[in-house]
N, C-alpha and C positions, 0 to 999 in steps of 0.2 A: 415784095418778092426778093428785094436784094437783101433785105433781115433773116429769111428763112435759107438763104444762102449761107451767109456766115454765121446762123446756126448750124445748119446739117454740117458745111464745114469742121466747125469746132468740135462738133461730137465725133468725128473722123479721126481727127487730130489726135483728140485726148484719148480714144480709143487704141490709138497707134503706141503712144505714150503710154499710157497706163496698162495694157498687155506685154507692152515691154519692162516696167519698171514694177510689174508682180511676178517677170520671171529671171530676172537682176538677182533678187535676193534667195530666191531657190535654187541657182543655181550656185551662188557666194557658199550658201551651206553646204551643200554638197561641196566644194572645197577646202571643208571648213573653218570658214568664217568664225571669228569672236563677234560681239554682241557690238567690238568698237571698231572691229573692220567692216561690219555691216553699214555702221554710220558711215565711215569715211567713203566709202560708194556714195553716198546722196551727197555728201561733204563734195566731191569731186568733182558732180554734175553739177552739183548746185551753188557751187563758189564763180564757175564761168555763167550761169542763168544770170546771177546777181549782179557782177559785173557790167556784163553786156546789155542788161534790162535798162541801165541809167541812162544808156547812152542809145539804144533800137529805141526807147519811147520816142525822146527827141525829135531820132531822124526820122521815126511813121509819119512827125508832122510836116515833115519836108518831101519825104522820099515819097515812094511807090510802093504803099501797103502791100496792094498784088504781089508784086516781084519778092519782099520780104517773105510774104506767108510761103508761097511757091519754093524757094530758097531754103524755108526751112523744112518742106515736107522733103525735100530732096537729103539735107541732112541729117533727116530722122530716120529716111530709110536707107541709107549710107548706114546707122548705126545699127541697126536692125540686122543687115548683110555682115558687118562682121562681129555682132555678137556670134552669128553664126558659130565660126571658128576658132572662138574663144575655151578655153581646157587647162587655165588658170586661173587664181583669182588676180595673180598682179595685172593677165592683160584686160583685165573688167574695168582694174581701174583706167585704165585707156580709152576705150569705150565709151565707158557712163558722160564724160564732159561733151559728148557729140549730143547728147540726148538735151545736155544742159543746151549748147550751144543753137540747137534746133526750137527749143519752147521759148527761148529769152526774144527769137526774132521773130514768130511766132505772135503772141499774147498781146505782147503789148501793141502790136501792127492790128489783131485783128480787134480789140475791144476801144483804140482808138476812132477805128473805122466806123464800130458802133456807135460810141460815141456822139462822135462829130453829125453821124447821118439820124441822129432819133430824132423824130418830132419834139418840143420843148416839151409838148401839153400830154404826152405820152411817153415819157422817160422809164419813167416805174417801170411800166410793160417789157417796154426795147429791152432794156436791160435784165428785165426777170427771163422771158426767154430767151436768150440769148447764153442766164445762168443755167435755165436747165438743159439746153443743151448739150452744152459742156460737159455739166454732171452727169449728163445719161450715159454721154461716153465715157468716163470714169468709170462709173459704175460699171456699166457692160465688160469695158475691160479688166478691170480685177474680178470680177464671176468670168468670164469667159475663159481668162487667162488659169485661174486655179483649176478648172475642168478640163482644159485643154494640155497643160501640162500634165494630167493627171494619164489622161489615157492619149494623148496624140505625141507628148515629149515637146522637151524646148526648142528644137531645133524646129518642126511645123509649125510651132505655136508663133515663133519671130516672125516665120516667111507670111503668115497669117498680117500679124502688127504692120512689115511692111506695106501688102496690099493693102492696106486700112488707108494707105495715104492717098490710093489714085483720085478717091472720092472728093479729096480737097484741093487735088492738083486741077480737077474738070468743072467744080464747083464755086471756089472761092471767087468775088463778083471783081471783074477790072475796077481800076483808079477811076472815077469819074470826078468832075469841078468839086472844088470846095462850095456848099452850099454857103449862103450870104449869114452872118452870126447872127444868131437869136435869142435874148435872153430867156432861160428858163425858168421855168415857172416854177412857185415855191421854195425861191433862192434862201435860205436862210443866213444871217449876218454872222452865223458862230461856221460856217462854212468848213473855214482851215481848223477850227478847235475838232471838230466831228471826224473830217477827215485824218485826223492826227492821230486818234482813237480807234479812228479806224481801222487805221494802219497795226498802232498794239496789240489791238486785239485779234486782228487777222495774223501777223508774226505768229501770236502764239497758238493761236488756231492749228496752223498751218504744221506749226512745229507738231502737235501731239500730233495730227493724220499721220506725220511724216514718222513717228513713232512709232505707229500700227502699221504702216507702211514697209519698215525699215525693218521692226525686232517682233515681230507677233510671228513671225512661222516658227522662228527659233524658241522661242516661248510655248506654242504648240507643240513642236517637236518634244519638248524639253518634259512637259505636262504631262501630254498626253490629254490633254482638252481637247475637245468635238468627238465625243468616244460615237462609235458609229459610222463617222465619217472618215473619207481619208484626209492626210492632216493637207494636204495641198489642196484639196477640195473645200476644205473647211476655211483655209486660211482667203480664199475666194471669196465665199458665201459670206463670211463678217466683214471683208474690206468691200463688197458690194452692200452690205445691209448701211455700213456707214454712211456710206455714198447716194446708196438710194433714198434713204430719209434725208441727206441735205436734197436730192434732187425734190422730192412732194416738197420741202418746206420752201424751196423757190418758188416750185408750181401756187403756192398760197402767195408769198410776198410780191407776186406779179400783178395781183389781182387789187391791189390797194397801196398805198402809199401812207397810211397809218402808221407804219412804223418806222419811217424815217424821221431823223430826227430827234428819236427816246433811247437817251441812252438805257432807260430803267428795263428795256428789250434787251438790249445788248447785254448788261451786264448780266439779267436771270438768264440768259439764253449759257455765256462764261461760265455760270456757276453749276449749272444742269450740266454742261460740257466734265468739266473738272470732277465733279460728284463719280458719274458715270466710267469717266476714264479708269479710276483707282476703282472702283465697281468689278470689272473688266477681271481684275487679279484677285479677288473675293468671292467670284462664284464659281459654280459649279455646271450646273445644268447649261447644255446648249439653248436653249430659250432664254433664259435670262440673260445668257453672252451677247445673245443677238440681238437682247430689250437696250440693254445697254449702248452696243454697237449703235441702233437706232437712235438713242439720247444723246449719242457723242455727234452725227451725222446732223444734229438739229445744231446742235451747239455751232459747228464747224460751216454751217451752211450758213446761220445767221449773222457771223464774222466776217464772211467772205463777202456777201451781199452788202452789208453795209461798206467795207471797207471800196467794193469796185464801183455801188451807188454813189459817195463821194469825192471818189478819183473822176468817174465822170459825171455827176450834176455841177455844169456849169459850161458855157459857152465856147471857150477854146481851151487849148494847149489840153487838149484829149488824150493825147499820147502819152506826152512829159508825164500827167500823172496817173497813166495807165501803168508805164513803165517804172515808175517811185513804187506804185500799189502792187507791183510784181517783185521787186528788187527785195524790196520789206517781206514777203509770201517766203521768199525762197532766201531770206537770212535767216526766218524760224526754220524751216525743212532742216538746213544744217546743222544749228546751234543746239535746237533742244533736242533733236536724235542723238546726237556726238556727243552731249553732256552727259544722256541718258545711256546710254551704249559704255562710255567711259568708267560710269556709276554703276553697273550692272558687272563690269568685269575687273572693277577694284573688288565689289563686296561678295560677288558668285551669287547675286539675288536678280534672278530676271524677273521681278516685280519692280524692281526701284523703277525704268525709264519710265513706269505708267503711273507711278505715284509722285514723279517730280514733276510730268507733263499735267497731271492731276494739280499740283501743288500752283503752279506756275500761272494756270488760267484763274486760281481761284487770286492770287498776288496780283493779277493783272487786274480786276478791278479796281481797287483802290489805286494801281500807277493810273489806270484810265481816269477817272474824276480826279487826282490829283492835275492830270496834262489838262484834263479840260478847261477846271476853272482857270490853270495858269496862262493856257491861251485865248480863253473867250475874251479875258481882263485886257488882254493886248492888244 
């Protein structure tokens, strides 16, 4: 019972989050935004996530999860009230670091708590639902947020994101003992090599979502891609298609535990990712945007899974590397939108951030088996 709690929690959370952070960048354009002040919004949230992620895993393993998660839903929808009032873009950037400051005490408190509370002999599971959880809210809120923006306006749509959070304020489970430590089953000895890869490939995972995240409305706008659709509707419909295909591909990795441990998954999962992203700027038809979308959502969902699989398969200190495997999440969101966003408004090509984010997952394999071999050796 207390797992399907910090499930339905989580999907509250990121539902809260993520209807807010699809109407961030719709409303930057309407001020309009460059391709590199679009970044520097996630740059601004995402520089205090980072921060603060190193040091909230830590104290999950001391403090009082509860109080944490609670603390942050209160500062999520703090930030939620005054986007309200927001009718610039320099007071967004004000704003956006409360959104940061809210998910950095957040994540790493509630997937610690996971952690610590799974069964040894049933980790896979704990932790695959727990992923799709999350992902649903995701998903639900970037489609709901592009529809709701479309016909309701971003002012109902925030007040919406806020109530999203009562559910995690009545829901998330109190602190109860630490249960007694238990080794987990199918420890492997290359443990920290997996987990390091983990981490890379989740970086840059993380960074292309935060691409499509960040510069795809402006890129729609700019097109004229999703002919049919309105472009706020559309820009929904693909950041939910990406979302929903990581959420089925949890719903699968929940069910087995076959693929931990191969990187020869991770890497064809990268390379499908990367293929598709630069795809993304190559087609035409709204089906094949969305075939794509769904390729990248596989890619993006396989990265993440391994990477919070490794943070938490193993006995203690749940948090510390809950909180390292968020720190790492949210250094990609920054670096490869802001590189991309940068490289988009030196050459006037808003294709390049999808062809660098393209470019980057496909280089990350080779960095990954080069970390490996170097720390399995150690």
């Amino acid at each position: 019972m207390r797992l399907w709690r910090y499930c339905i929690a989580g999907l509250f959370f990121n539902l809260l989050a993520f209807i807010f952070w699809a109407v961030i960048p719709i409303k930057a354009v309407t001020f309009g935004a460059s391709s590199t002040q679009l970044a520097l919004l996630q740059t601004a949230s995402t520089t205090v996530y980072v921060i603060v992620c190193l040091f909230s895993g830590r104290l999950s393993d001391r403090a009082s999860r509860s109080l944490l998660a609670r603390v942050a839903c209160l500062i999520a929808m703090t930030a939620c009230g005054v986007a309200l009032g927001v009718h610039s873009l320099a007071a967004l950037y004000l704003v956006v670091p409360m959104m940061g400051l809210a998910g950095s005490l957040y994540w790493p408190s509630a997937q610690g708590a996971v952690g610590a509370e799974s069964d040894p002999s049933r980790v896979e599971q704990t932790i695959g639902w727990f992923n799709v959880s999350w992902s649903i809210g995701k998903t639900l809120g970037f489609v709901a947020a592009g529809w709701l923006v479309a016909t309701q306006g971003g002012s109902r749509t925030l007040w919406i994101a806020a109530a999203s959070a009562l559910p995690v304020l009545l829901l998330y489970p109190r602190d109860r003992g630490a249960a007694p430590p238990a080794a987990h089953e199918g420890a492997n000895p290359d443990r920290a090599a997996f987990r390091t890869i983990g981490y890379v490939a989740n970086f840059l995972a993380f960074g292309v979502g935060a691409v499509f995240q960040n510069q795809f409305f402006k890129y729609l706008e700019h097109t004229g891609l999703g002919g049919g659709w309105e472009s706020k509707t559309f820009y929904g419909v693909f950041l939910g298609t990406i979302y929903g295909a990581q959420t089925l591909l949890f719903l699968v990795l929940q069910r087995t535990s076959g693929w931990t441990y191969r990187r020869s998954f991770l890497y064809g999962t990268q390379l499908l990712t990367g293929v598709a992203a630069a795809g993304v700027t190559l087609l035409s038809g709204n089906g094949l945007i969305l075939a794509a979308a769904g390729l990248v959502g596989v890619g993006l969902g396989f990265a993440n899974a391994s990477s919070i699989y490794y943070s938490l398969h193993g006995p203690s200190e749940h948090g510390k590397y809950a909180g390292v495997h968020e720190a790492v999440l949210g250094a990609g969101t920054v670096l490869v939108p802001l590189a991309g966003g940068a490289l988009a408004d030196l050459t006037r090509d808003l294709r390049l951030p999808y062809w660098l984010a393209a470019s980057a997952m496909l280089v990350a394999v080779a960095i990954e088996e080069f970390v490996y071999r170097k720390r399995s050796r150690s």
